[in-house]
DOVO-609560 format. One record per residue: residue number from 1; residue in one letter; y, x, z of N, C-alpha, C in turn. Coordinates in pm, whole numbers. Each point is the difference from the previous one (the first is absolute). Layout:
N
{NUM A {Y X Z} {Y X Z} {Y X Z}}
...
! end
This chain:
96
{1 X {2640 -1141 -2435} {-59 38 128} {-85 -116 51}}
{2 X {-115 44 37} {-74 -120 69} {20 -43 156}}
{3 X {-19 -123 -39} {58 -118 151} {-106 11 93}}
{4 X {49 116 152} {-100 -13 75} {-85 -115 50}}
{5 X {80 -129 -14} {-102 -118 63} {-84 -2 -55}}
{6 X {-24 -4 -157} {-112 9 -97} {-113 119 13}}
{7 X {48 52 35} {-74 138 16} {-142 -28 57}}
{8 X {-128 18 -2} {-95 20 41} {-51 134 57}}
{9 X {-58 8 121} {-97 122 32} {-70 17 -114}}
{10 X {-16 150 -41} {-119 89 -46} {-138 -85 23}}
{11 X {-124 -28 -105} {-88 -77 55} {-68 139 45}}
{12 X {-79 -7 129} {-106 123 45} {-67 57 -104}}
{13 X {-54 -80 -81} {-81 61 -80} {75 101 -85}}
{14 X {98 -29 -30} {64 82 -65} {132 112 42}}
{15 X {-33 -36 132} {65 134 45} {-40 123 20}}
{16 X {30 98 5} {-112 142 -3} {35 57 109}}
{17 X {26 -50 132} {11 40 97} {-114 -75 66}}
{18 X {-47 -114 -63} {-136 -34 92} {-123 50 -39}}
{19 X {-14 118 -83} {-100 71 14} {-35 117 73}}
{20 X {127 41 56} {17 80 83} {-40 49 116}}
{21 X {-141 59 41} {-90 -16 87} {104 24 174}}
{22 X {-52 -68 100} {29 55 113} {-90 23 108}}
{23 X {93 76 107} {-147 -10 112} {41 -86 105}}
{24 X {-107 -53 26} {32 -86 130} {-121 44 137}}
{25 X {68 21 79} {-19 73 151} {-73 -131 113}}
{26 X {-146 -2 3} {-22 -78 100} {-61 89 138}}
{27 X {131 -106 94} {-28 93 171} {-94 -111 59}}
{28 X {-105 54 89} {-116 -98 32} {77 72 189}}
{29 X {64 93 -18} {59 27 173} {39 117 -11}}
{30 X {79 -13 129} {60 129 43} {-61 91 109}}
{31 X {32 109 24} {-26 81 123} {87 81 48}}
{32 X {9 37 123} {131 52 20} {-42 131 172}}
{33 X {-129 84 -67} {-41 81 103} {80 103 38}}
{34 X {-14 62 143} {103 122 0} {-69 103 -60}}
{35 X {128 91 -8} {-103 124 -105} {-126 82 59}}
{36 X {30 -4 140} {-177 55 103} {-104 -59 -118}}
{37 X {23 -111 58} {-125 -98 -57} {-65 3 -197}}
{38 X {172 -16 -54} {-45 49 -111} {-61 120 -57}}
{39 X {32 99 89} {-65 202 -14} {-158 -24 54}}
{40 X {-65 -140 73} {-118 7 49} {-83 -77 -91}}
{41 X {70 -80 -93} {-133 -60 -129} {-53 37 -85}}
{42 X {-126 -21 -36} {-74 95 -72} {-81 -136 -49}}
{43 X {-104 20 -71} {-94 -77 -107} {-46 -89 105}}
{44 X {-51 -118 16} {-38 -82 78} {124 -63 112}}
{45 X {133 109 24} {57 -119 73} {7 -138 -26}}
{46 X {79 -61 72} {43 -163 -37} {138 17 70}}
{47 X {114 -13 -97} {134 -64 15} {23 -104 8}}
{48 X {23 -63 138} {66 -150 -42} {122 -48 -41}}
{49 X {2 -105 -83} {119 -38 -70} {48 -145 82}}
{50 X {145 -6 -43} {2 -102 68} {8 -174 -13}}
{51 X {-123 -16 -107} {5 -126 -37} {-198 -40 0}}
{52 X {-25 -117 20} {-108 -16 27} {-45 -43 -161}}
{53 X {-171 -5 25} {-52 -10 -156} {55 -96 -31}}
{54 X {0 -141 40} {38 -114 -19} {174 -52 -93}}
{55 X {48 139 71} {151 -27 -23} {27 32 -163}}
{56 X {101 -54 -20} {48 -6 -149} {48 147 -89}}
{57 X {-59 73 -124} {55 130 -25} {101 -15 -90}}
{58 X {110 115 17} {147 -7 -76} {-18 32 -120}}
{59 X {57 -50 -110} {24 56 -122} {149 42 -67}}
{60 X {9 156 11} {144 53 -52} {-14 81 -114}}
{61 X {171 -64 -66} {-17 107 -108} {130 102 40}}
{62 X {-23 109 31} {85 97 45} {65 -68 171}}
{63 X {40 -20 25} {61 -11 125} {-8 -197 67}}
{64 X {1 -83 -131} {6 -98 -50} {-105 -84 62}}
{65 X {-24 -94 83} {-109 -58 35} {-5 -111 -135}}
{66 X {-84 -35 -82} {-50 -48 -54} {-64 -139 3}}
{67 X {-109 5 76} {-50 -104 77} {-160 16 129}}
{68 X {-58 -75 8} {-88 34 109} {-90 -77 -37}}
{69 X {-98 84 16} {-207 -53 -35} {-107 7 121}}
{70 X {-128 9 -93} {-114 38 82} {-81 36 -99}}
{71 X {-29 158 100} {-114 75 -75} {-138 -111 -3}}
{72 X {-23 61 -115} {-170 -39 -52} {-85 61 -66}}
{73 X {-91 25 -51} {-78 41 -64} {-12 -76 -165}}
{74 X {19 60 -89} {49 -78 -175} {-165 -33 5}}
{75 X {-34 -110 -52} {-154 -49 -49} {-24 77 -135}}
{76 X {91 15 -104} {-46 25 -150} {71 170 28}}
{77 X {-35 51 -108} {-3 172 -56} {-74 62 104}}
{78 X {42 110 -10} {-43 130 116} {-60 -66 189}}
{79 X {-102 18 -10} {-42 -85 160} {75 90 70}}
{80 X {78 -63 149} {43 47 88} {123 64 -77}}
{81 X {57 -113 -80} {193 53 -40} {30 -95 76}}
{82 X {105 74 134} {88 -81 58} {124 -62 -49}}
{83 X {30 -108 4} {59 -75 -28} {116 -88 102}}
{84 X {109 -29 -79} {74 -96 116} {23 -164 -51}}
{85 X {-7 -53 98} {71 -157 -79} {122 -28 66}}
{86 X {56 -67 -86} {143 -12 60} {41 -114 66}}
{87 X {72 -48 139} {-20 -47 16} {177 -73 25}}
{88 X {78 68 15} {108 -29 7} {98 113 -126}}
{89 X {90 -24 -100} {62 58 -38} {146 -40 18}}
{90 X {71 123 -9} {153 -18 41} {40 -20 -151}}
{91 X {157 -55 30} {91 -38 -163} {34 150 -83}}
{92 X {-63 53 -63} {13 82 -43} {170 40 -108}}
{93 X {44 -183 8} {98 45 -125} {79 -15 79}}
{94 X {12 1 139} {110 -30 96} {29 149 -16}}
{95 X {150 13 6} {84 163 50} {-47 20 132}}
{96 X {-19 217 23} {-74 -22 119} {145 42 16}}
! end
């Protein structure tokens, strides 16, 4: 039987769970209208959310905050692919 101290992690590369695509959910804000208001929008409203441009956007994967960026605009591929940079990430290998 092998001696857990010896034991090494799986290297990434060779695990086949890191190919495993996911989605990750970025919130740039919330809104929180009563339903009047929501039965009255149509093409051209404006909903406000409640975080200013300036402020930092969330990155989750399922429920999971991830970490927090800022939108940008990507310079290379497709003009006008939005993009995020990251600017703070959480410990991901921490137990949530």
């Amino acid at each position: 039987m092998a001696d857990p101290r010896t034991e090494t992690a799986p290297r990434a590369d060779t695990n086949p769970l890191t190919s495993v695509p996911i989605e990750i959910t970025v919130s740039v804000g919330r809104a929180r209208p009563l339903v009047r208001d929501l039965l009255q929008l149509d093409a051209g409203s404006v909903l406000p959310l409640d975080k200013r441009l300036e402020d930092p956007v969330e990155l989750f994967v399922g429920d999971r905050l991830i970490a927090l960026g800022v939108l940008e605009v990507q310079d290379e591929g497709e003009r006008g692919q939005l993009a995020v940079r990251l600017t703070e990430v959480t410990d991901l290998k921490a137990a949530g």
